[in-house]
PQR file of N, CA, C, O and H, with PARSE charges and radii, in Angstrom:
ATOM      1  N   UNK A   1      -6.284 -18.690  40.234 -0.4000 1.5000
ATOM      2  CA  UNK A   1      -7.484 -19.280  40.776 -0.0000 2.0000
ATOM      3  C   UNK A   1      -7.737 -18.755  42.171  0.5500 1.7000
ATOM      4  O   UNK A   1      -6.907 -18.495  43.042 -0.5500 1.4000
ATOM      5  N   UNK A   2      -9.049 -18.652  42.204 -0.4000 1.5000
ATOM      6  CA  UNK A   2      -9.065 -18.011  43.552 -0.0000 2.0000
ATOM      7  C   UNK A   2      -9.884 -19.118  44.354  0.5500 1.7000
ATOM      8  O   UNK A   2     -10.892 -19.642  43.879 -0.5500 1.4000
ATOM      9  H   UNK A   2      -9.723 -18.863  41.496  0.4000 1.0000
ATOM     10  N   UNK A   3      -9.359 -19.435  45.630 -0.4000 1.5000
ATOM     11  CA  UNK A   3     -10.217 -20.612  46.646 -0.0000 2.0000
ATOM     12  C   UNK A   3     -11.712 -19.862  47.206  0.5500 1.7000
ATOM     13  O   UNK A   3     -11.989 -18.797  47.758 -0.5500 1.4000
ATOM     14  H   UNK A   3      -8.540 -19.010  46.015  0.4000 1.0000
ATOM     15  N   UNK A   4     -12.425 -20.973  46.762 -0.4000 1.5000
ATOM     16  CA  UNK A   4     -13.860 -20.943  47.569 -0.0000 2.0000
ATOM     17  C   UNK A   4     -14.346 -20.632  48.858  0.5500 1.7000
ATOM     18  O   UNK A   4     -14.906 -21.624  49.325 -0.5500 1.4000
ATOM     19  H   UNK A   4     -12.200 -21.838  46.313  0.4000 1.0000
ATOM     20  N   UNK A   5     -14.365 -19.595  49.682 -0.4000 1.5000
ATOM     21  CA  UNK A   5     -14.497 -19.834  51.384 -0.0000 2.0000
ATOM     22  C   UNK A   5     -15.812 -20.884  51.981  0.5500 1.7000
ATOM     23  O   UNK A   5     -17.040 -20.824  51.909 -0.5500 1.4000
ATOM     24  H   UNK A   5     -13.910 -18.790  49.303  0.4000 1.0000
ATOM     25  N   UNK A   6     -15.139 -21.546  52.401 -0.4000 1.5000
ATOM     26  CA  UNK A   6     -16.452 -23.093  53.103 -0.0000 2.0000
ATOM     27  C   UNK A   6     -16.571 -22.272  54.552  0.5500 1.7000
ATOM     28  O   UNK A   6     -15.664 -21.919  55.306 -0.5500 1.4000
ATOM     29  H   UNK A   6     -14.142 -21.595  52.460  0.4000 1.0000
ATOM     30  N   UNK A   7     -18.063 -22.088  54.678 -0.4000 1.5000
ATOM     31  CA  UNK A   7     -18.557 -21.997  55.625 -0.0000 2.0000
ATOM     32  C   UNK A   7     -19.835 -21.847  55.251  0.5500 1.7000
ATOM     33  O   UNK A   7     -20.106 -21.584  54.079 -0.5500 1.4000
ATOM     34  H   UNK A   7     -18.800 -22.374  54.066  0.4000 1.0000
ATOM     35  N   UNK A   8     -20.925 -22.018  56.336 -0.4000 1.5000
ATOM     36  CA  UNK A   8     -22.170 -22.237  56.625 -0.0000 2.0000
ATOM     37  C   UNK A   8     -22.889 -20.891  56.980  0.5500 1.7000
ATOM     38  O   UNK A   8     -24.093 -20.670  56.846 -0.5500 1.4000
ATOM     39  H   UNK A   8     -20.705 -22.232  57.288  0.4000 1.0000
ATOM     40  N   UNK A   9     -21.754 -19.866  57.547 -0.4000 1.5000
ATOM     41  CA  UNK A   9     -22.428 -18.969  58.369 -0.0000 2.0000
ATOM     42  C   UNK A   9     -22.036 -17.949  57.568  0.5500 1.7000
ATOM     43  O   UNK A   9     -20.908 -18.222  57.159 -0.5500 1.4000
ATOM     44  H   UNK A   9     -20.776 -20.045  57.655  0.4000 1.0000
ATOM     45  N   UNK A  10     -22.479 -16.713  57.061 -0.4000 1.5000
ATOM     46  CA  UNK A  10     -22.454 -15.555  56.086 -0.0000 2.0000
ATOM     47  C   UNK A  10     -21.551 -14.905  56.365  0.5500 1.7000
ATOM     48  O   UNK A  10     -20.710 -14.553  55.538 -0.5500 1.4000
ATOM     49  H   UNK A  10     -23.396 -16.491  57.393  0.4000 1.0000
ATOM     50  N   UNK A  11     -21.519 -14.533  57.864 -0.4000 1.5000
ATOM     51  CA  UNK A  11     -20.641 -13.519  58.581 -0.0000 2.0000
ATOM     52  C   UNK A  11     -19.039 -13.970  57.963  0.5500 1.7000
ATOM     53  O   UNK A  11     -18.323 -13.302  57.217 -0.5500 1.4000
ATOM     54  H   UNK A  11     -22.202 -14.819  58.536  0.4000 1.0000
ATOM     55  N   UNK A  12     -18.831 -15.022  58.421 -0.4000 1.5000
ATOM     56  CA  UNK A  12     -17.555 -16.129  57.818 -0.0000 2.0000
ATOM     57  C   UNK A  12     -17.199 -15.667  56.532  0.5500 1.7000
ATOM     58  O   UNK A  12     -16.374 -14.799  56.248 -0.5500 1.4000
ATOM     59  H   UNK A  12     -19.413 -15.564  59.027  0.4000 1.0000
ATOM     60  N   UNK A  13     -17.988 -16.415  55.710 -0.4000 1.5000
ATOM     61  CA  UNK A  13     -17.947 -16.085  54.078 -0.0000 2.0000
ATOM     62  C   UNK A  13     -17.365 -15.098  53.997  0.5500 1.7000
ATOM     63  O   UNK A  13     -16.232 -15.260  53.544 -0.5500 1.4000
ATOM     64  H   UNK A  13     -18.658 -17.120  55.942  0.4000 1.0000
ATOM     65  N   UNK A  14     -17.756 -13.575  54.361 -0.4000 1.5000
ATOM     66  CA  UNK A  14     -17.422 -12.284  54.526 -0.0000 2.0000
ATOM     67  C   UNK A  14     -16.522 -12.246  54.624  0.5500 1.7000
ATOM     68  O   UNK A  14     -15.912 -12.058  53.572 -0.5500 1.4000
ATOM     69  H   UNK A  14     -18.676 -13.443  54.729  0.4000 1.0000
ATOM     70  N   UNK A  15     -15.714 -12.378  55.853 -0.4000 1.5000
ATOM     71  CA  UNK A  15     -14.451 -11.537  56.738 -0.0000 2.0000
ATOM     72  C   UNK A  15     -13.814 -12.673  55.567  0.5500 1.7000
ATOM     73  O   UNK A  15     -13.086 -12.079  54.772 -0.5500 1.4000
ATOM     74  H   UNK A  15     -16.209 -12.531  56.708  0.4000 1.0000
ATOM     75  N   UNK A  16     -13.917 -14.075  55.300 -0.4000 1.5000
ATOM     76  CA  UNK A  16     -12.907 -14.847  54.451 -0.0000 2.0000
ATOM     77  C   UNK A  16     -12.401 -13.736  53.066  0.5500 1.7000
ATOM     78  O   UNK A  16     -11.244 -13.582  52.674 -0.5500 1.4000
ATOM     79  H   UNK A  16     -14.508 -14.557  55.946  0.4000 1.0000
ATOM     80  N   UNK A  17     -13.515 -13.136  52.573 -0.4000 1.5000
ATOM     81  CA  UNK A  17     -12.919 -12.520  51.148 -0.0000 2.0000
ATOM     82  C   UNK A  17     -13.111 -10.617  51.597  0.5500 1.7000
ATOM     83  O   UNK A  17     -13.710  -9.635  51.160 -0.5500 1.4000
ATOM     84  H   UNK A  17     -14.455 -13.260  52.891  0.4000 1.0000
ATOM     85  N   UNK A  18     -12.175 -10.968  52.720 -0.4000 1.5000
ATOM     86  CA  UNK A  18     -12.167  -9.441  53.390 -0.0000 2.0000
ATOM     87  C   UNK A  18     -10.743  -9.205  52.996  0.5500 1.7000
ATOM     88  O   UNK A  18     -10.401  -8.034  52.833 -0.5500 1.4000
ATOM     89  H   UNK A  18     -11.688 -11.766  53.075  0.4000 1.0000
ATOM     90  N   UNK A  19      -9.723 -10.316  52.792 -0.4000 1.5000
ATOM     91  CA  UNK A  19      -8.511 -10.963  52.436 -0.0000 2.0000
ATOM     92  C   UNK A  19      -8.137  -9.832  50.943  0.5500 1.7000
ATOM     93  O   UNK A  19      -7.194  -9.073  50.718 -0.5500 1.4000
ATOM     94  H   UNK A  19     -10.000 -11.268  52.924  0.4000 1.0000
ATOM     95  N   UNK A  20      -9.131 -10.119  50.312 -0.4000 1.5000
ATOM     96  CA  UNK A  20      -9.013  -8.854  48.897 -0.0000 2.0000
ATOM     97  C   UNK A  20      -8.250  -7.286  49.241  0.5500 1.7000
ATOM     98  O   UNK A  20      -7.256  -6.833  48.674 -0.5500 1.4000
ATOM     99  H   UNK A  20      -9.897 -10.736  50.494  0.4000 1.0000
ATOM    100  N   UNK A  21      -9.103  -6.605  50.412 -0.4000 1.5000
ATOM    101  CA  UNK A  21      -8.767  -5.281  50.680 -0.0000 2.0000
ATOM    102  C   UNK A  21      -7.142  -5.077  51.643  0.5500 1.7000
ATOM    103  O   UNK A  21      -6.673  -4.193  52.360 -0.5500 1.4000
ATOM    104  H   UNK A  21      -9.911  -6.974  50.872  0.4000 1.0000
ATOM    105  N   UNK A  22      -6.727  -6.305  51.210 -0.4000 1.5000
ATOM    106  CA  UNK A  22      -5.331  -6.244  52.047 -0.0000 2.0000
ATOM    107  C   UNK A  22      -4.026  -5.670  51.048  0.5500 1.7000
ATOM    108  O   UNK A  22      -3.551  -6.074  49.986 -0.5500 1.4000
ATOM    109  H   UNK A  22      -7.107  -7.023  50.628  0.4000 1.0000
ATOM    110  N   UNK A  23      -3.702  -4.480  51.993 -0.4000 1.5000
ATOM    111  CA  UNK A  23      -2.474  -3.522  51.145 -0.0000 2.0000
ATOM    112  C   UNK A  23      -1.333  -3.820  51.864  0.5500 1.7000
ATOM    113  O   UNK A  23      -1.525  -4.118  53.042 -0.5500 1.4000
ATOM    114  H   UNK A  23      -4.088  -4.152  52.855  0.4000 1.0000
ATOM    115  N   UNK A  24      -0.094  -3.816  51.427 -0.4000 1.5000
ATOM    116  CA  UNK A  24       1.493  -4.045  51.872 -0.0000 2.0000
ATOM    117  C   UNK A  24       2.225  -2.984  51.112  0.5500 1.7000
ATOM    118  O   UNK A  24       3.255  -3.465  50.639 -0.5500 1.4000
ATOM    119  H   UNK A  24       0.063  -3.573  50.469  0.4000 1.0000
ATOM    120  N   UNK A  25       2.104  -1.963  50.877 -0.4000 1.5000
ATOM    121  CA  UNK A  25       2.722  -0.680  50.250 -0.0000 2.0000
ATOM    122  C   UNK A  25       3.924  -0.874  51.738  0.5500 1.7000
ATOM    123  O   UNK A  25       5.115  -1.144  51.580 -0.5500 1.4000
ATOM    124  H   UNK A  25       1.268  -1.571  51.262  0.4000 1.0000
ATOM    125  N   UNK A  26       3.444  -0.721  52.739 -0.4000 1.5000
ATOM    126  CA  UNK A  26       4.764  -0.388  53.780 -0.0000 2.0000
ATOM    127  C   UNK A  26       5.077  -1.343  54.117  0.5500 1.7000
ATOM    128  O   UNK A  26       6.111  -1.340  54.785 -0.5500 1.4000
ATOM    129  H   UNK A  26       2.477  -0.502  52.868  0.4000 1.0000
ATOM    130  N   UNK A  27       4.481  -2.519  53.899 -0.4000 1.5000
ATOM    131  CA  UNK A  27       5.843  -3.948  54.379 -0.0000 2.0000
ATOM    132  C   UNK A  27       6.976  -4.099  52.782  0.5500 1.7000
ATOM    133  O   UNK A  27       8.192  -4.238  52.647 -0.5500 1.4000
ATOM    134  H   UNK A  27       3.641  -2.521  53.356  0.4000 1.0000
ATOM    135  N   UNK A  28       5.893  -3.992  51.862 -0.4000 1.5000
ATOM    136  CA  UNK A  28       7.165  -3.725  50.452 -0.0000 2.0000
ATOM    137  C   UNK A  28       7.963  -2.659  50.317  0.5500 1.7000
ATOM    138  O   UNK A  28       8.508  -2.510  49.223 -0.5500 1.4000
ATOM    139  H   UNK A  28       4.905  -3.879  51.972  0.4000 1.0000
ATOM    140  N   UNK A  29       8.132  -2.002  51.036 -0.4000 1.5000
ATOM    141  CA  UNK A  29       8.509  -0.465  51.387 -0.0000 2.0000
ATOM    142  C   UNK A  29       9.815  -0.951  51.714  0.5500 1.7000
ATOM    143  O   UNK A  29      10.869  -0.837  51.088 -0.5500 1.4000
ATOM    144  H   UNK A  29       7.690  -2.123  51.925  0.4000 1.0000
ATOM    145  N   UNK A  30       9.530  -1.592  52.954 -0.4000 1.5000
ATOM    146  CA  UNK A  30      10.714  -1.601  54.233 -0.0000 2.0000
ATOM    147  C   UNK A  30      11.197  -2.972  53.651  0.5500 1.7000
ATOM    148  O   UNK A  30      12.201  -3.419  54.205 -0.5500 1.4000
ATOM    149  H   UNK A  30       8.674  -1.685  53.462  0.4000 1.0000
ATOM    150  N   UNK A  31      10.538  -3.903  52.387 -0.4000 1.5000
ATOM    151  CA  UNK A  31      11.562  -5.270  52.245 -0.0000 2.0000
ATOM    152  C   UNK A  31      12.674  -4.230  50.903  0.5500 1.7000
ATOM    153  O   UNK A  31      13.904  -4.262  50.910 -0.5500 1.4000
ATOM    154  H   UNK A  31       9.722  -3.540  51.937  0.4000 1.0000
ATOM    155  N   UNK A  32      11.880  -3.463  49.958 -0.4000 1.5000
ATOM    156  CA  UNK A  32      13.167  -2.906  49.236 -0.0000 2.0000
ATOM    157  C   UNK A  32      14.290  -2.109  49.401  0.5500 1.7000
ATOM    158  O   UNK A  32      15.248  -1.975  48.638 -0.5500 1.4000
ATOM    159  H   UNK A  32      10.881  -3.437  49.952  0.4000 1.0000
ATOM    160  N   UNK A  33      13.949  -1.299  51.092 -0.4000 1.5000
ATOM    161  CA  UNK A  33      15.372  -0.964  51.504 -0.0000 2.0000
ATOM    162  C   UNK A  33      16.392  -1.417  51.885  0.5500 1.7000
ATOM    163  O   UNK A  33      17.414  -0.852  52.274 -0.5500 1.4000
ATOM    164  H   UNK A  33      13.172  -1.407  51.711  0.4000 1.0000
ATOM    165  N   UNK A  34      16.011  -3.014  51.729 -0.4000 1.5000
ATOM    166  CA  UNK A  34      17.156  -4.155  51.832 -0.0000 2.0000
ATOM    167  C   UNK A  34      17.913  -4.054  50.683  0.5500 1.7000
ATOM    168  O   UNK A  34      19.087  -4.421  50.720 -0.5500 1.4000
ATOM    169  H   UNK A  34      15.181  -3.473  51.413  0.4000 1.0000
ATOM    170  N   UNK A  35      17.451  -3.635  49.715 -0.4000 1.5000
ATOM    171  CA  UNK A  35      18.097  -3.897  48.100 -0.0000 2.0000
ATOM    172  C   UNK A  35      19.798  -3.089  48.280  0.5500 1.7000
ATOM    173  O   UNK A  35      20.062  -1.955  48.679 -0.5500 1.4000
ATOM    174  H   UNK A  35      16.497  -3.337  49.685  0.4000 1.0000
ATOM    175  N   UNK A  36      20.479  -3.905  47.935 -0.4000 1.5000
ATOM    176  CA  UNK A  36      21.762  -3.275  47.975 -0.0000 2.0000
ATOM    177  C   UNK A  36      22.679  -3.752  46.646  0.5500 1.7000
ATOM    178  O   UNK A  36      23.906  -3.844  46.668 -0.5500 1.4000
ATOM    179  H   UNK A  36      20.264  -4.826  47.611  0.4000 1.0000
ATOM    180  N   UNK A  37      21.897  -4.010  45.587 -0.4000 1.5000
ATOM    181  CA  UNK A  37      22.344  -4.174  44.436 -0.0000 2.0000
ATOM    182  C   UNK A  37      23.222  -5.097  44.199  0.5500 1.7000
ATOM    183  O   UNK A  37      22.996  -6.306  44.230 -0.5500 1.4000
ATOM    184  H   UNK A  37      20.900  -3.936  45.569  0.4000 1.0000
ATOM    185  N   UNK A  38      24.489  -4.457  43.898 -0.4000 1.5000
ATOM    186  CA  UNK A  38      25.548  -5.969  43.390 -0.0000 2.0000
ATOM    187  C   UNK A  38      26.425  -6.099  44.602  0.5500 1.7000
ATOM    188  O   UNK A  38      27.158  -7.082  44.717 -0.5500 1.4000
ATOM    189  H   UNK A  38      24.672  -3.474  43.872  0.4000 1.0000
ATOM    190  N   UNK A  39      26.381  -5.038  45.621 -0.4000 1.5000
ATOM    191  CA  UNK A  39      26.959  -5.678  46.726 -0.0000 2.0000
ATOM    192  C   UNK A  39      25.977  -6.476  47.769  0.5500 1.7000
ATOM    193  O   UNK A  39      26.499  -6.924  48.790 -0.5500 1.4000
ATOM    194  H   UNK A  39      25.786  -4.240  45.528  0.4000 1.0000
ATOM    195  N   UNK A  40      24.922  -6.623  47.605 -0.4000 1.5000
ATOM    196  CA  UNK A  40      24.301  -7.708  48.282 -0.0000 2.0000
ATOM    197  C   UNK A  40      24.157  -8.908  47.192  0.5500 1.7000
ATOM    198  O   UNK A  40      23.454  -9.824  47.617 -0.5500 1.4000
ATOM    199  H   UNK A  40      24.498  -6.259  46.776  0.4000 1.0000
ATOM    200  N   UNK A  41      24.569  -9.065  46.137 -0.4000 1.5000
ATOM    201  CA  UNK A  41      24.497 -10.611  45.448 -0.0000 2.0000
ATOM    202  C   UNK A  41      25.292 -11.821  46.182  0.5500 1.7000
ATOM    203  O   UNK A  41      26.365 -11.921  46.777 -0.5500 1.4000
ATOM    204  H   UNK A  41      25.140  -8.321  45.791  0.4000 1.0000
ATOM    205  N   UNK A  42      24.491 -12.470  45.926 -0.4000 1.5000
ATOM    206  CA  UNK A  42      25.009 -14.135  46.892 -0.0000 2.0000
ATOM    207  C   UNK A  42      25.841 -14.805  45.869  0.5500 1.7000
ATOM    208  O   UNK A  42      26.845 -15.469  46.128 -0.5500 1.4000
ATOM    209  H   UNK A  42      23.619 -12.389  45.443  0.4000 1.0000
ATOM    210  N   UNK A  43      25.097 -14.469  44.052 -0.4000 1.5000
ATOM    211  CA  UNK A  43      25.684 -15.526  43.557 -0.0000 2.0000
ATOM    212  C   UNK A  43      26.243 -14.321  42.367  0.5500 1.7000
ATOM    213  O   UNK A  43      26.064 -13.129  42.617 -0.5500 1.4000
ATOM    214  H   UNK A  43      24.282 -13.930  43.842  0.4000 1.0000
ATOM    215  N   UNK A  44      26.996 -14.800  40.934 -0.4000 1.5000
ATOM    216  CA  UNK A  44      27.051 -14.287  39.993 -0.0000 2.0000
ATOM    217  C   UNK A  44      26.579 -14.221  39.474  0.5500 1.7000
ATOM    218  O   UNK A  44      25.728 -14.998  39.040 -0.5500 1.4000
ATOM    219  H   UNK A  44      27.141 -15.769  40.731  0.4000 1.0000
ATOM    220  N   UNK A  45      26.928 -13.003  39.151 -0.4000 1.5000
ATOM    221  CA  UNK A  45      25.836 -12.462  37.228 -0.0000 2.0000
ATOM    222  C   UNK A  45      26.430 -13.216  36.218  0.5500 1.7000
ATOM    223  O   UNK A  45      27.646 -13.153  36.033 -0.5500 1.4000
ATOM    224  H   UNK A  45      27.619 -12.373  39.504  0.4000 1.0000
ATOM    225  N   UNK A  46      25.678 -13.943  35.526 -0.4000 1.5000
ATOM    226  CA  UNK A  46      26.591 -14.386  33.956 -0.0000 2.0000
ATOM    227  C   UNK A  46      26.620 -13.230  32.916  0.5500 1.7000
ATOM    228  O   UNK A  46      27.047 -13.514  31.797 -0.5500 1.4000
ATOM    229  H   UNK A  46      24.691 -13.994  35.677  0.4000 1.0000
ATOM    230  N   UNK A  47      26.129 -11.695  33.214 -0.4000 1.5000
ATOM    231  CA  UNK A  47      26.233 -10.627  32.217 -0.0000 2.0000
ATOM    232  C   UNK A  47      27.437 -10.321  32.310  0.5500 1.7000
ATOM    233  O   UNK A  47      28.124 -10.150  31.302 -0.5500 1.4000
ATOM    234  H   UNK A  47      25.781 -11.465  34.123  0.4000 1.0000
ATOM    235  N   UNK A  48      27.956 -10.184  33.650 -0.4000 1.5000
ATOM    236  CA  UNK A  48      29.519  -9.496  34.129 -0.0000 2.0000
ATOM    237  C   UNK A  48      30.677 -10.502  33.884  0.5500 1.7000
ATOM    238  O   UNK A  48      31.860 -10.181  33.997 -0.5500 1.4000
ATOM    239  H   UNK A  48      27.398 -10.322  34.468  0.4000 1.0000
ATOM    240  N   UNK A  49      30.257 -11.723  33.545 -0.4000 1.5000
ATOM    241  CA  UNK A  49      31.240 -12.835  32.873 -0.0000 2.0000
ATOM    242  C   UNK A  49      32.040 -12.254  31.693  0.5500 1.7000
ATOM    243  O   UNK A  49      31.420 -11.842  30.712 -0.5500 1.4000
ATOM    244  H   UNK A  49      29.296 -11.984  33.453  0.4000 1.0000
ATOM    245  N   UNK A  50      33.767 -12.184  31.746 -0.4000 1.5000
ATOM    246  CA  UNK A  50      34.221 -12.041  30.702 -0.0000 2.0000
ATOM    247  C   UNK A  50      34.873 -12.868  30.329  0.5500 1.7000
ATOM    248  O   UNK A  50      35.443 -13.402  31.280 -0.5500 1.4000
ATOM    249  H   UNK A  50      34.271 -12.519  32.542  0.4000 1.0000
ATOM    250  N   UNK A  51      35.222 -13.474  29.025 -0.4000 1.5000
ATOM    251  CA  UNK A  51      36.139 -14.630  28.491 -0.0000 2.0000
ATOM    252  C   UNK A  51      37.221 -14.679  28.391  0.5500 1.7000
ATOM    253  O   UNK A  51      37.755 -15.694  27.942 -0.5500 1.4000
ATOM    254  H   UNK A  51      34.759 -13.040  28.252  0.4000 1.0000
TER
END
């Protein structure tokens, strides 16, 4: 669902669904060079569980 922008004045309305043309290619960039696989896991895998 997408929210309604409330305002009176056009200009407003505007810049509110200006929000659409927003890209994060380089903030998702720089959060997946955090990825450090199974040595950054906090918790266990139940795949690597053996009986």
């Amino acid at each position: 669902f997408m929210p309604l922008a409330k305002s009176s004045q056009p200009a407003r309305v505007h810049s509110n669904t200006a929000l659409f043309n927003l890209e994060l290619d380089e903030d998702v960039a720089r959060l997946d060079a955090f990825d450090r696989a199974k040595a950054g896991a906090i918790s266990w895998n139940p795949v690597d569980v053996t009986e």
